[in-house]
N, C-alpha and C positions, 0 to 999 in steps of 0.2 A: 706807038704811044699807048692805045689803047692793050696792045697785051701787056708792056709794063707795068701797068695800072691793076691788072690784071693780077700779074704776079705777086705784084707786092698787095694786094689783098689777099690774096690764096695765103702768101708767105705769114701777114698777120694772124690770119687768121686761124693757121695751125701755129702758132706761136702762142695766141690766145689758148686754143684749146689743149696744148700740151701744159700750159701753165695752170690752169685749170687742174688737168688732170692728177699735173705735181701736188697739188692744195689737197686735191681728193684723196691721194691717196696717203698723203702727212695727217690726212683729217682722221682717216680709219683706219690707221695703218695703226702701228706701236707707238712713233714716235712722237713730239709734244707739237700739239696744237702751235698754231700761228696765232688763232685767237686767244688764247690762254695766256697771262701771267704766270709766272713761274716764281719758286724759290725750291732751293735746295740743302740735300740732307743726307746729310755722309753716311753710309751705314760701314760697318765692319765684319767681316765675317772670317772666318780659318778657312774657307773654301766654296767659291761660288759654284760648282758643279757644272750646267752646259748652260749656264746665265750670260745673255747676250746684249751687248749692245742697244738702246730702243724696246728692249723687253717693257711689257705694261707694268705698270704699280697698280697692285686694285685696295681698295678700301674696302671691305665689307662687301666684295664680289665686283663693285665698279671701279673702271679704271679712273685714278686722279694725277694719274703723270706717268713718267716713262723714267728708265734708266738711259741715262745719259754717258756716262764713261764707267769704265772698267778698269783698276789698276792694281798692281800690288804696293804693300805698305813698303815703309822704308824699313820695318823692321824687318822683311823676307818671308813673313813665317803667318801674315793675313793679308786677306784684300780689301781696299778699298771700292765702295761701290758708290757712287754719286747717284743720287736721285734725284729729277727734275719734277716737286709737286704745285698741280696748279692752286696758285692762292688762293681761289675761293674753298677748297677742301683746305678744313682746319685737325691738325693730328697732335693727339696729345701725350703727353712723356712718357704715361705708363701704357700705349700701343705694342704690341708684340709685332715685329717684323720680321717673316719666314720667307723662304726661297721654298715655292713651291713648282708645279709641274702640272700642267692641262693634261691630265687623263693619262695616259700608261708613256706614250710615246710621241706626248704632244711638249709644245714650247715651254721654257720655265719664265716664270715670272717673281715677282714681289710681290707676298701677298702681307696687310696692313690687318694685323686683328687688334678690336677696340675694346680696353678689358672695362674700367670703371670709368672711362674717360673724365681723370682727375686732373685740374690746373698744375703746373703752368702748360702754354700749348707749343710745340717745337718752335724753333725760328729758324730763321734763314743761315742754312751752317751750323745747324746742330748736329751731334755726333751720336749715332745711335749704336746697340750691339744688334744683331740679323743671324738670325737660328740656321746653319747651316744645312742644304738640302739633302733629299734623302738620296744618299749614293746606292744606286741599283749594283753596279759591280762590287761595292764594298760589301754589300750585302753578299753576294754571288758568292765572293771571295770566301767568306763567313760560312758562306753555306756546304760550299765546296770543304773546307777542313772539318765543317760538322760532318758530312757525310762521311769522309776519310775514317774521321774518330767510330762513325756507329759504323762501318765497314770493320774496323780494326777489335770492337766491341764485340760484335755480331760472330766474328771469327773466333774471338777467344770464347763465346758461349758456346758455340759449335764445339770447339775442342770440349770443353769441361762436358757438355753434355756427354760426347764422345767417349771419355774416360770414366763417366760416370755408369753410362751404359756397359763397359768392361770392364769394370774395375768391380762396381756395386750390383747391376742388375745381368749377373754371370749367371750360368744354371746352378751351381756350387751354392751362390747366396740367395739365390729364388728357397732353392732347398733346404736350406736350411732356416728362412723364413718361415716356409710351410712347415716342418716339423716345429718351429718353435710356436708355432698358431695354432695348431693340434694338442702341444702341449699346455698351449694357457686354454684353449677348448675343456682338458682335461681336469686342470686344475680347477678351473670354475665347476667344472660339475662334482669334484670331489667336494671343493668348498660351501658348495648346495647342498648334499649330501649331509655333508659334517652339519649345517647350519638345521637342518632339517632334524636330525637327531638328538640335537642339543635342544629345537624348540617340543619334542617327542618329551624328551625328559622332564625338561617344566613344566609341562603339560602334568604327563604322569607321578610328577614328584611336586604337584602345588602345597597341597595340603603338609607334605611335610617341610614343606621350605614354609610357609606360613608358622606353623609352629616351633621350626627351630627361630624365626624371626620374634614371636611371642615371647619366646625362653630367653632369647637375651636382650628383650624391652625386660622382661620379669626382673632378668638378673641386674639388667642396668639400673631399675630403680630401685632394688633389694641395696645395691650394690651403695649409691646413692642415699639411702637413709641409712645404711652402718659407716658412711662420714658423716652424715650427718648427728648418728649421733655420738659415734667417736671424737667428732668437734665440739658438742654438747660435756659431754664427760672431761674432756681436757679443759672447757670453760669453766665448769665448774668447780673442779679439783685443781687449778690452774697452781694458788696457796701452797695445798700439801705436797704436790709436782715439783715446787721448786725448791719448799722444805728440804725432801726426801732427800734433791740431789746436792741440794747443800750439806747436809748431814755425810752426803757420800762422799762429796769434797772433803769434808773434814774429817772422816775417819780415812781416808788416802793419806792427808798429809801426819797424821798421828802413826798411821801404819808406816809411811817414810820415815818419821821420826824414829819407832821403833828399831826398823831394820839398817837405821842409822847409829844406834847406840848401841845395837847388837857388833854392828862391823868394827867401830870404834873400842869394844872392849866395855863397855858401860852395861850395870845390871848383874840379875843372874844369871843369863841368857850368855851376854858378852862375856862372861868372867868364864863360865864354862867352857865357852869355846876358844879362848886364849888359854887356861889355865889345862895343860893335859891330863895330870893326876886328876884333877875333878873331875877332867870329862869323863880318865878312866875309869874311876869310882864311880860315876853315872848310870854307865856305861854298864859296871858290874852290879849296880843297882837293878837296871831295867833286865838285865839277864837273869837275874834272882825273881826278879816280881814276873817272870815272863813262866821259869820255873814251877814258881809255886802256882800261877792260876794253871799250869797245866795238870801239877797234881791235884789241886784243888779239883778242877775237872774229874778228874781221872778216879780218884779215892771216895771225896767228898768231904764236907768238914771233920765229922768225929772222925774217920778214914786216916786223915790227914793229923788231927791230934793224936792217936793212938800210935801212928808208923813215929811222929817224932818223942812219945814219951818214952817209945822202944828206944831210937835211935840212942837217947838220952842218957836209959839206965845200961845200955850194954854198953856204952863208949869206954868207962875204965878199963873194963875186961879187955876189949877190945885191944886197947893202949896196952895193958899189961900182957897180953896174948901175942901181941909184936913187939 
């Protein structure tokens, strides 16, 4: 009787204390408080990454609940994550909620960031959006084809360098670098030379570069007062300028007129040259008077009177002699 007694005290009593220990360790463990009221709050995300069951919820670095279930939507393509938060933590709409990670290779959790904490405050079964965690393999993955690319990069520099080095930096175009460095060496020192000789000459040629520059200030202001006063003169004379060429207009159109009456036959000018015996009797006029001044010349006047009052008195004889 008395071991019975026995027993079933021991049995209690590790009953007691594993119950206990259950309590202890739901107390500190992830999962939600026995003490604790609860409500819940759906979050959504495109990918929970290694978020577990009973993971913490922290607020502002404390925990205020735990994750409760895990599932996929109905849509296929996000998950749902239930969160169990204890009521007395109040969270409000505009809370940023992220899937975070303890340290490099520690547990993930929920982590609650509070930005203006503006009304209204979540309620029970409200549906939030949850910033998806940072994928280390996605990164990896990422990283791995960046390398790939600056591998495939790094090689094609190699080559161009490669080609560049035999193609451009050959002994043939080293050499012909250096002659062509030699010849702008050269060129500069002729172009120093030349500039040196040209400042020699100004030098030695100042004064007469000064007074050719003098002579045509001189000439330009000489030049300068005969418009001036070539424009004075035509100011002044402006009147008889315009007379003059009026006059000249008018004796053009009188002289047109003439050689108008002339071509038409009008006058004695026109009559002459339409009419041919006139002309030719003109004709034998101006041959006679061309005659006589040349005996006129030639004799002189009494010369001239004496030869014709010969001519005069021998003509009968003459006539009768033939």
């Amino acid at each position: 009787m008395d071991k019975s007694r026995l027993e079933t005290k021991v049995g209690l009593f590790v009953f007691i204390g594993l119950a206990l220990l259950a309590a202890l360790l739901i107390q500190f463990s992830k999962g939600t408080s026995l003490f604790h009221g609860t409500y819940e709050l759906r979050l959504h995300a495109g990918n929970v990454g290694g978020l577990k069951q009973r993971a913490g919820v922290l607020l502002a670095g404390v925990q205020v609940g735990s994750v409760s279930d895990i599932k996929l939507a109905n849509d296929g393509k996000s998950v749902t994550i239930l969160l169990n938060i204890y009521k007395e933590n109040k969270i409000y709409h505009d809370a940023r909620f992220v899937i975070e990670q303890s340290g490099f290779l520690g547990d993930q959790y929920v982590s609650i960031i509070p930005t203006t904490n503006s009304p209204p405050l979540l309620q029970d079964g409200a549906d939030v959006v949850c910033q998806e965690p940072f994928d280390l393999q996605e990164v990896a993955r990422s990283a791995s084809g960046f390398i790939k690319r600056m591998d495939e990069t790094v090689k094609k520099l190699d080559d161009s360098v490669t080609d560049l080095r035999r193609v451009v930096l050959n002994e043939q175009t080293l050499t012909n670098f250096s002659a062509a460095v030699n010849n702008m060496r050269t060129f500069s020192e002729q172009a120093l030379n030349t500039v040196n000789d040209i400042n020699a000459i100004i030098a030695t040629n100042g004064s007469q570069a000064s007074l050719a520059v003098s002579n045509i200030v001189f000439f330009s202001q000489e030049l300068m007062r005969l418009a001036n006063s070539a424009e004075g003169v035509l100011a002044t004379n402006s009147t008889g300028i315009t007379t003059a060429v009026k006059n000249i207009e008018s004796s053009t159109e009188v002289l047109k007129s003439l050689l108008s009456d002339v071509q038409s036959g009008k006058g004695l000018a026109g009559t002459m040259l339409q009419n041919e015996q006139l002309a030719t009797n003109v004709q034998a006029i101006a041959n006679n008077l061309a005659i006589a001044s040349s005996n006129l010349n030639r004799l002189g006047l009494w010369g001239l009177l004496w030869h014709h009052e010969l001519v005069r008195t021998n003509a009968p004889t003459t006539l009768r002699h033939h």
